[in-house]
N, C-alpha and C positions, 0 to 999 in steps of 0.2 A: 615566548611569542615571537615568530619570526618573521613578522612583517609590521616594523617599527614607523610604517608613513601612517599620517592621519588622515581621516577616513575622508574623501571631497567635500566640498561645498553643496548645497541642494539651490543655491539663488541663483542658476541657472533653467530651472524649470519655470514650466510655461506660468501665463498669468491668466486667468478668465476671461472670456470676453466681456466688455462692459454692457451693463443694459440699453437696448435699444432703445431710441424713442420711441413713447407708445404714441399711437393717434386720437386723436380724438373719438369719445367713447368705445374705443377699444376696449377688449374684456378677456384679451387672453395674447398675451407676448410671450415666448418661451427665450427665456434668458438665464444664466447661470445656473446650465444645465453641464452636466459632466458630458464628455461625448464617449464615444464608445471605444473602446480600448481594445486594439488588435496588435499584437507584439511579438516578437520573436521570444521565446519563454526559455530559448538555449544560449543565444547571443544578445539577452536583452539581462541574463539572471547572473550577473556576476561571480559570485560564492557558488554557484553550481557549476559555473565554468571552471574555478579554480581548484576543484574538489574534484571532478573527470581528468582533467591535469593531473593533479599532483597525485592521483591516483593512476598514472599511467594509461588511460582510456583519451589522451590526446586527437589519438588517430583515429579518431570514431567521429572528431568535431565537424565533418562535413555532413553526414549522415545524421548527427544532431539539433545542428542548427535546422536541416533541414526540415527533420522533424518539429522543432520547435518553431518552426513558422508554421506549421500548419494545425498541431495543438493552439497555437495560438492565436486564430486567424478561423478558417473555414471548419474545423474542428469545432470550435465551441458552439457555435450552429448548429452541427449535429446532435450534440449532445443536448443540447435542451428538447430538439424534438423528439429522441430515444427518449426523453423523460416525460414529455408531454402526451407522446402515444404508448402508452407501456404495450408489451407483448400482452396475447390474446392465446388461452387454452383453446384446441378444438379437441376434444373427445370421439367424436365419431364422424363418417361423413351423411352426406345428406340420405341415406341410402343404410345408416346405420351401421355400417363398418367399426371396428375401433382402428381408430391411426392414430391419436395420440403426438399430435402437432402442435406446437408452440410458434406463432405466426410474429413476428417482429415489425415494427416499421424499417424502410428504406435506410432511413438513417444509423438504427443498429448495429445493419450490415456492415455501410461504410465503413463506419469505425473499425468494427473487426476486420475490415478488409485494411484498413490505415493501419493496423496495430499489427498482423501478420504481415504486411507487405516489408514493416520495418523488420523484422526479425526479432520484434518483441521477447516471444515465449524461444526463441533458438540461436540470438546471436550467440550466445554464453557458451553453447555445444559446438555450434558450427565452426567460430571461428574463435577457438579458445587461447587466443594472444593475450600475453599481458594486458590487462584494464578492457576487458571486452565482457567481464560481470558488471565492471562502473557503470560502461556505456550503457549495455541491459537497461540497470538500473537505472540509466539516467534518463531513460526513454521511459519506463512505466512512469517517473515523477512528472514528467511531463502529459501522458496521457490522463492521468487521473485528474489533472488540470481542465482536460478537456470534458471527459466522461470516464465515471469510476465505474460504470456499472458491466463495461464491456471486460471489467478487470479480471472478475470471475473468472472464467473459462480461458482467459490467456494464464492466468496465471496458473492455473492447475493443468495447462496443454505446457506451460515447461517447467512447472514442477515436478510432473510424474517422468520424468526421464529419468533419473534416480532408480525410483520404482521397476520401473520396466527394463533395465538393463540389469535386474536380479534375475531375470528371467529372460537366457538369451533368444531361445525361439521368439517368444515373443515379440521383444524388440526387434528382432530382426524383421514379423512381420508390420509392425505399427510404427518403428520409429521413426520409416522414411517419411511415409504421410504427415505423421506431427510434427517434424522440423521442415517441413517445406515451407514457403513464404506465400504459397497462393489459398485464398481465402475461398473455401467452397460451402458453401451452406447445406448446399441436396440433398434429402434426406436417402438417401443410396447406399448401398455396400459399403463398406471403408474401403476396399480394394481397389474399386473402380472410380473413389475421389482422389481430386489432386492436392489435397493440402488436407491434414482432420485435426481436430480438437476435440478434449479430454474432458471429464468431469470427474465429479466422485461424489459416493453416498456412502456416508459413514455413521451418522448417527441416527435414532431412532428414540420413540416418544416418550420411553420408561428410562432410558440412557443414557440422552444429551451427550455430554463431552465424556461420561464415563462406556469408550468402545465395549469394554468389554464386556459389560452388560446386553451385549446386543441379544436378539432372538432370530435374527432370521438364518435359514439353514441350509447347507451346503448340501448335496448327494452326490457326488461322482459318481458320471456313469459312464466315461471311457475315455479313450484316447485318440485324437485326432490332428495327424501332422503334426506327431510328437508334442503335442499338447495336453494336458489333462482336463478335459472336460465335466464342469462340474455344471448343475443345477439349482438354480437357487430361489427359494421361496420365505416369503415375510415383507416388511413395510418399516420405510426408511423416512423419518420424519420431515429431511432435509438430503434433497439432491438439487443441487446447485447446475445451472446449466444444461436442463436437460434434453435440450438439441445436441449438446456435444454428440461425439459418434461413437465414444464409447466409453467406460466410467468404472474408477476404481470401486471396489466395493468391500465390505466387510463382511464376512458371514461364519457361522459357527460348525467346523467341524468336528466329527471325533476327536481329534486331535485338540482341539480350541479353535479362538477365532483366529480367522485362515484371510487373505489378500485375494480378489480376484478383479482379472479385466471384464466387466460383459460391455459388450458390444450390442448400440440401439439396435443392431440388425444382427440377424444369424447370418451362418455362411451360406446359406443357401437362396439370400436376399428376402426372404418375409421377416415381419416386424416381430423383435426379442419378444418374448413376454413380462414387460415393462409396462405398467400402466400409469399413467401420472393421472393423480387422484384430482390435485389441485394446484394451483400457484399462489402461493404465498404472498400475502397483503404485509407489505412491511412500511417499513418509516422510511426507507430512502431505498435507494439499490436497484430504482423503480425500473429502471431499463433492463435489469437482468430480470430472466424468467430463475424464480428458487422454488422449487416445486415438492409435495408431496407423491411416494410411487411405489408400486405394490408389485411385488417380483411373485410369479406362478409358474415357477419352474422354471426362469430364463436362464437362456444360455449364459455360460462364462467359463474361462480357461484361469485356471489358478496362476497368481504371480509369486512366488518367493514359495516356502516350504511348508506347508502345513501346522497351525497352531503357533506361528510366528508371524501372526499376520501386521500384530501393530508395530513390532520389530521392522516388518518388510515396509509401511509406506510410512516410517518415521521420517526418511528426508525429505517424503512428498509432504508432509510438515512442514519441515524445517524450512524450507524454501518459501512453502506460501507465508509463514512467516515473515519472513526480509519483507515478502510485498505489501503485508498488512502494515510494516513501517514504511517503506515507499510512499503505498498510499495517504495515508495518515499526513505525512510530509508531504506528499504533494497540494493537496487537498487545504493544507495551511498558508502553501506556499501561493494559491491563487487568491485564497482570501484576503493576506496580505497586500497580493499585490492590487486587488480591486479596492480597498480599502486608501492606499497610500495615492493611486492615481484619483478616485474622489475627491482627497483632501486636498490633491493640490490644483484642482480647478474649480471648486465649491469655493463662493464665497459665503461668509455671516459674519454682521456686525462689522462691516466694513473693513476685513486681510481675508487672504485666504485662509482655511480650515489648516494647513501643515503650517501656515507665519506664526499659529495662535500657540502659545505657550502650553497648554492644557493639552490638545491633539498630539502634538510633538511629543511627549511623555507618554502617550498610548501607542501611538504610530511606533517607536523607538523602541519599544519594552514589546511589541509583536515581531519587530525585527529581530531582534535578541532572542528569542524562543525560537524563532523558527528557524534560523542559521542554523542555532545550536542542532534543534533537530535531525535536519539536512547533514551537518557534521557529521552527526552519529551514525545515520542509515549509510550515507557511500561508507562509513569506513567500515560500516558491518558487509557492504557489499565485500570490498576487494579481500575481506579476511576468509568470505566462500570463495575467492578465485585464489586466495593461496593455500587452501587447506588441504589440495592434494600435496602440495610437497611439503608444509611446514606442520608438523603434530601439533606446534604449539599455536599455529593460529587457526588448526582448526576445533582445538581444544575451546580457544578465546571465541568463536565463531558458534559454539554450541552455546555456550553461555551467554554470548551477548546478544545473538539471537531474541531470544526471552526478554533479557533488562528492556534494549532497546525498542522490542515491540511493546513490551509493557509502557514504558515511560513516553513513548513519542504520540502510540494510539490514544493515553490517558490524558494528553495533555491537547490535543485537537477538538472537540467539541467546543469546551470553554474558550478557545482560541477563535474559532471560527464564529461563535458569537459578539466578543467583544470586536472582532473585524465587522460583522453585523451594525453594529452599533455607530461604528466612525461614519454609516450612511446614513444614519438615521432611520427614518419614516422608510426611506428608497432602498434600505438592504435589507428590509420588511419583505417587500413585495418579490414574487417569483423572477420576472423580468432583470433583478438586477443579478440574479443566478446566484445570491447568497445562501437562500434559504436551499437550495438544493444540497448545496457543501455540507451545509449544516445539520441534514437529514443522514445524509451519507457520513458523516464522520464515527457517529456508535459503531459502527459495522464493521469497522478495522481491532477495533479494542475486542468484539464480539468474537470475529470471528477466528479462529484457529488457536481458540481458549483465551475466554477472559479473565478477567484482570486475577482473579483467586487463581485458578488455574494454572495461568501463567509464574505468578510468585509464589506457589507452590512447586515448579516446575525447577524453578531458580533453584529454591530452597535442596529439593531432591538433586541436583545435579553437582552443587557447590560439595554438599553433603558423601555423596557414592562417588565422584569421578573429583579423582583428586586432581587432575593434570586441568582441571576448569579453574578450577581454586587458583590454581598457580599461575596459572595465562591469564588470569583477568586483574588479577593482585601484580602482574609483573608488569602489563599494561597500564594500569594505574601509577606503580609508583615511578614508571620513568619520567613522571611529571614533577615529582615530589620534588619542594625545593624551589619550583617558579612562582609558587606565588601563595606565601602566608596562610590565608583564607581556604584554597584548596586542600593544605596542608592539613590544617585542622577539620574539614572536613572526612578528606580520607581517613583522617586515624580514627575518628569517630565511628563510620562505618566500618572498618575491616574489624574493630571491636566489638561493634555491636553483633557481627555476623560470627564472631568468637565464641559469643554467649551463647548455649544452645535455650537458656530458658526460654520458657513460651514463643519458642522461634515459629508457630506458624500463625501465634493470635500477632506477632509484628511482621509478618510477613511482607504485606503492601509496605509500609514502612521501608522497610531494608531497600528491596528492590528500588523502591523508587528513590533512595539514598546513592544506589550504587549506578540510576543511570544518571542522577546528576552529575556524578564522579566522573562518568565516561565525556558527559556534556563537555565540563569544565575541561579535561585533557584535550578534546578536539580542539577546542578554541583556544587553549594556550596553544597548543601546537600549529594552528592553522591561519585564524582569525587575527585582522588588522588588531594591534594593542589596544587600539582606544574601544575596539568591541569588548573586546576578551576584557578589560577592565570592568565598562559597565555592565556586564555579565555575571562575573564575578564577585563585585561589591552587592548587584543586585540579589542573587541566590544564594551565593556564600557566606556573603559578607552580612548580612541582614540586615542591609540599607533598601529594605525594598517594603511597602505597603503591605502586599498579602495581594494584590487586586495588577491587571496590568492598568499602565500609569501610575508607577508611585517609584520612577526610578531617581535616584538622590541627584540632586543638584549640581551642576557641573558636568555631566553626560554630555557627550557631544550628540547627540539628539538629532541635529541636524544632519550629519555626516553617516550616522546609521542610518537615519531614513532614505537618503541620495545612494546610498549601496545598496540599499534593498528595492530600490523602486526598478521597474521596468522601462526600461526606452522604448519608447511607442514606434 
């Protein structure tokens, strides 16, 4: 543990105001109410500052803070009303045309204009210095604070870089447009906008997460500007974004399933043949359009080789991955902080809700989880910014990918409730922006394979790819030795992962044994002592209830809560 000071005091946060006098027959005083919480979410968030540091993304802290005043601030405004007006299908126009337009509110936009202006989906390519995947990253945890729904389409406009630099024509023609910083909606040629964004459609209704099941089917029918043009027809259960300007795809050729780009528009500017059947009524996401779409022969230029297709957009995976733990993590991280700012202006029974001994034990035990969390995501960020020159950590980078989206997405819902809870009646209702976090939380665990999926995923990679085994076991035990309780828990797991019996009926088991594993090394390595202790007594040590609030007695409680809270 290398930061031996104890954690501040919190008896310098503010006090409630007291209740007014009422007046005579009066029947309605508004007193010991929380007031509204607008905060810097970069230079207000402690552990996330110290995590961009120490992970070399220093030089990005102007450009973050800045961001984090505005996620935290004018930002959250938008995002509720992206939630309150969801996007709107038009099928045809008055005139019966098919145009096949998804219509957004005003506020949508913004955001994606806020989120491309930062260099969201391209700092990580453009300007690839050391700690400039942290900074990335430290920017989606912060947008998903604000609004998660806009996360979609940025995330998959810089994940498919990967992708597309399999295919250098390609790239050459789209990659300018997708890395630029200007935000252009138009539904227009890709050529002639100044900024574009990506989707993809990969799955399908008899398939789900098994691609290769798909049916829809490829025809090549020539070549154009050294490109191979192919034709593709069938029906894709799930196409995320489909305004974007043009969309990874899967489809089946002689060969097998094959990678392709099609683009909403041909080259010759009339609309693909891409139909969106519907948009998808879901639990949360609400601001994103996720749409049903019926391909009749649309244009598309192949990306990567023929019958290698899930080979070809396996890092456009692997990346939106990191962001499903990002988000996950962000998403906890505002809970929290709405949660801890409540308690400490909410009076009952005369203290405030954080002086009450019982609060303080919940408040303290969500602080704990969600550091850890936060821990684990940046350090899985800077392991993608060093996997071009180190084999082993991008060995460690393949594997932890998985754990870490496993164990951080899995542990978010229930997290995001019991933050629910510290409001009572008032993190019930829409207006206190709970229940939306809380909609939007399944959706990270869901998507880019859930939780079987995932720890099946584990399992096959630990198992065929030895150099994971070795980077995530050499990672782990350079801990080995600081603290008893982790001790005993790592030998347990690399045991248990020894035994091959009934390895995929303990599958969830394992995995989520070995991101505790990962938990516990961050926070020795990173986290003030007195966290990393109640952390570790808490989950390792098995001085914990099962429920949060049941951390053992003696917790500095206070001192976690005053680190995790936000300066208003």
């Amino acid at each position: 543990m290398t930061d031996q000071t104890p954690l501040a005091s919190s008896s310098s946060s503010p006090s409630p105001a007291l209740a007014p006098a009422a007046a005579p027959g009066a029947t309605h005083a508004v007193f010991n109410q929380v007031p509204l919480l607008e905060a810097n979410l970069y230079a207000g968030d402690q552990a996330l500052g110290e995590a961009v540091e120490g992970f070399g993304g220093g030089w990005a802290r102007g450009l973050l803070s800045d961001y984090g005043a505005r996620t935290g601030g004018p930002m959250l405004a938008l995002g509720h009303d992206a939630n309150r007006f969801p996007p709107e299908l038009t099928t045809h126009d008055r005139y019966g045309n098919r145009i096949d337009e998804v219509r957004f509110h005003p506020a949508y936009h913004a955001l994606m204009a806020e989120a491309v202006g930062a260099g969201m989906h391209s700092l990580a390519w453009t300007d690839p210095r050391p700690g400039a995947m942290v900074a990335r990253s430290a920017l989606v945890y912060m947008h998903c604070q604000a609004e998660a729904g806009t996360m979609c389409p940025m995330t998959m406009t810089f994940a498919v870089v990967p992708a597309l630099k399999q295919e250098p024509v390609v790239a050459e023609r789209w990659l300018p447009g997708v890395l630029s910083t200007q935000y252009d909606p138009r539904a227009i040629p890709a050529p002639e906008k100044a900024g574009l964004t990506l989707g993809m459609a990969m799955t399908e209704k008899q398939g789900g997460s098994d691609v290769r099941a798909n049916t829809t089917r490829a025809v090549r029918v020539g070549e154009e500007d050294g490109q191979e043009v192919y034709e593709l027809t069938g029906h894709k259960w799930f196409c995320s974004a489909p305004m974007c300007d043009g969309f990874l795809v899967l489809a089946q050729t002689d060969a097998g399933v094959t990678c392709f780009l099609m683009p909403r528009r041909r080259p010759d500017g009339s609309r693909n043949a891409m139909h969106i059947q519907r948009l998808k009524d879901k639990v949360g996401n609400r601001s994103n359009a996720s749409s049903e779409i019926e391909l009749r022969g649309a244009y598309a230029v192949r990306v990567g080789p023929e019958g290698r297709g899930v080979r070809t957009i396996i890092e456009m995976v692997h990346h939106t991955r990191l962001d499903c733990a990002l988000g996950a993590s962000g998403l906890m991280r505002q809970a929290l902080t709405q949660a801890i700012h409540h308690a400490r202006h909410r009076q009952a029974f005369g203290a405030r809700l954080v002086d009450q001994p019982a609060m303080r034990n919940v408040l303290a035990d969500l602080a704990l989880e969600q550091e850890a969390g936060m821990r684990m995501v940046m350090r899985l960020a800077h392991s993608f910014e060093q996997s071009g020159a180190d084999p082993q950590e991008q060995a460690f980078a393949r594997i932890a990918t998985a754990v870490v989206k496993y164990w951080v997405c899995k542990r978010a819902p229930g997290f995001i409730y019991e933050a629910m809870e510290c409001l009572g009646g008032n993190g019930y209702v829409e207006e206190s922006g709970l229940p939306r976090l809380y909609r939007e939380a399944p959706l990270n665990a869901i998507w880019e394979g859930s939780g079987n999926v995932i720890a099946l995923d584990v399992l096959r990679a630990l198992g065929r790819e030895p150099a994971t085994r070795e980077a995530l076991a050499a990672r782990l035990m350079r801990n080995r030795g600081a603290d008893a309780r982790y001790d005993a828990h790592l030998d347990r797991t690399l045991a248990a992962l020894g035994s091959n019996a009934d390895l995929e009926f303990r599958a969830r088991r394992l995995v989520g044994d070995l991101g505790l594993a990962l938990a516990g090394a961050e926070l020795i390595d990173h986290a003030p002592e007195t966290l990393a202790e109640a952390w570790l007594a808490s989950r390792l040590g098995g001085d914990h209830g099962g429920f949060y609030g049941t951390l053992p007695t003696g917790t500095d409680a206070e001192g976690i809560i005053s680190r995790a809270a936000v300066a208003a």
